[in-house]
C-alpha positions in Angstrom: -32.5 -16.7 76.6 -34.8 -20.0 76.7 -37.4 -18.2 75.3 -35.4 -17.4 71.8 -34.3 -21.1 71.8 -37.4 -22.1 71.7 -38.8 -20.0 68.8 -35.2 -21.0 67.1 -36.0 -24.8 67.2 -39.7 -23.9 66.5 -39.1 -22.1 63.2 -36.3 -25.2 62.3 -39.5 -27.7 63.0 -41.6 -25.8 60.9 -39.1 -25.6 58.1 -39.0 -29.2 57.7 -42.6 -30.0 58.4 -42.4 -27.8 54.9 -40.7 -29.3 53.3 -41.6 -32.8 54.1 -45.2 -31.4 53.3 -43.9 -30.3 49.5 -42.1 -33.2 48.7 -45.2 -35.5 49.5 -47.5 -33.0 47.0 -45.0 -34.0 45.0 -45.1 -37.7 45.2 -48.6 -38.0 45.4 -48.9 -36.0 42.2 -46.2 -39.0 40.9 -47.9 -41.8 42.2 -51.4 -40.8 41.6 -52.2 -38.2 39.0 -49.1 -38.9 36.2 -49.3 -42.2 35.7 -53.2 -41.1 34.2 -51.2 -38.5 31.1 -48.8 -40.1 28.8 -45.1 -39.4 29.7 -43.9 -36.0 28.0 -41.5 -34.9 29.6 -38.6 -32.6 27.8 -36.3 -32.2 30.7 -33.9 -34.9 32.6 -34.7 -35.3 35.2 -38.7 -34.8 35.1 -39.9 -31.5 36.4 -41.4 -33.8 39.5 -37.9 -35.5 40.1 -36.1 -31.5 40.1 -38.4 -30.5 42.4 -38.4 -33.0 44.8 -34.4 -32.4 44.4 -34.7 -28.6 44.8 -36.9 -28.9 47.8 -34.2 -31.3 49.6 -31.5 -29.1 48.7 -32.6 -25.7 48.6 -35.3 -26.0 51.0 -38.9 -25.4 50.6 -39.4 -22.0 49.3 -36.3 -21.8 47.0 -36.7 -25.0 46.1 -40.7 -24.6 45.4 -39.6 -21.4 43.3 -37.2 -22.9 40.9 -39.3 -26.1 40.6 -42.0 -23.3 39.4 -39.5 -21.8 36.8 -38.9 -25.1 35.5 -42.4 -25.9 34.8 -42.9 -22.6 33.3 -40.1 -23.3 30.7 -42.0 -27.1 29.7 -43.3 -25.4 26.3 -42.6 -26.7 22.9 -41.1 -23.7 22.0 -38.4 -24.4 24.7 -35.8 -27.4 23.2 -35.6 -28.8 27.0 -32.3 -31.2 27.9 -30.3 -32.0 31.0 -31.0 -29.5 33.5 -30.1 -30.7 37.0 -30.7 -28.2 40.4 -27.6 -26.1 41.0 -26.0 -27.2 44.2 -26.5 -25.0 47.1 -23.5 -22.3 47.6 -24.7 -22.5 51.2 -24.3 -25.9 52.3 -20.8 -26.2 50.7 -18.8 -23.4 53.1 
């Protein structure tokens, strides 16, 4: 029984070593390689600002995905707006 506990708090470690290790790509990519291109951005909040807030809230694989999605939709043939992250149906039962 010990043994499963112990791979139970390992894999919850691990989960957020994950995520802490996405959200700082993410704020290095803020702090060091946007401030070089001029500010584009179609979306509120910035594709860098919804992924650091899908990563908190969905976690780091979800939150990695849609992040992904988002950045696939910055075109100009896409008009772009308010698009926050969905709330997670998980955390609210």
């Amino acid at each position: 029984m010990y043994f499963i506990y112990i791979i139970v708090d390992l894999t919850k470690e691990s989960l957020v070593f994950m995520k802490n290790f996405f959200i700082k790509i993410v704020r290095f990519y803020q702090n060091k390689i946007s401030p070089m291109s001029p500010p584009s951005c179609r979306f509120y909040p910035t594709c860098s600002n919804y992924a650091i807030e899908a990563i908190e809230e969905h976690g780091a694989l979800k939150g990695t995905a849609m992040a992904a999605i988002r950045i696939s939709k910055c075109h100009p043939l896409h008009k772009g707006g308010f698009d926050p992250v969905p709330p997670n149906k998980r955390k609210q039962r």
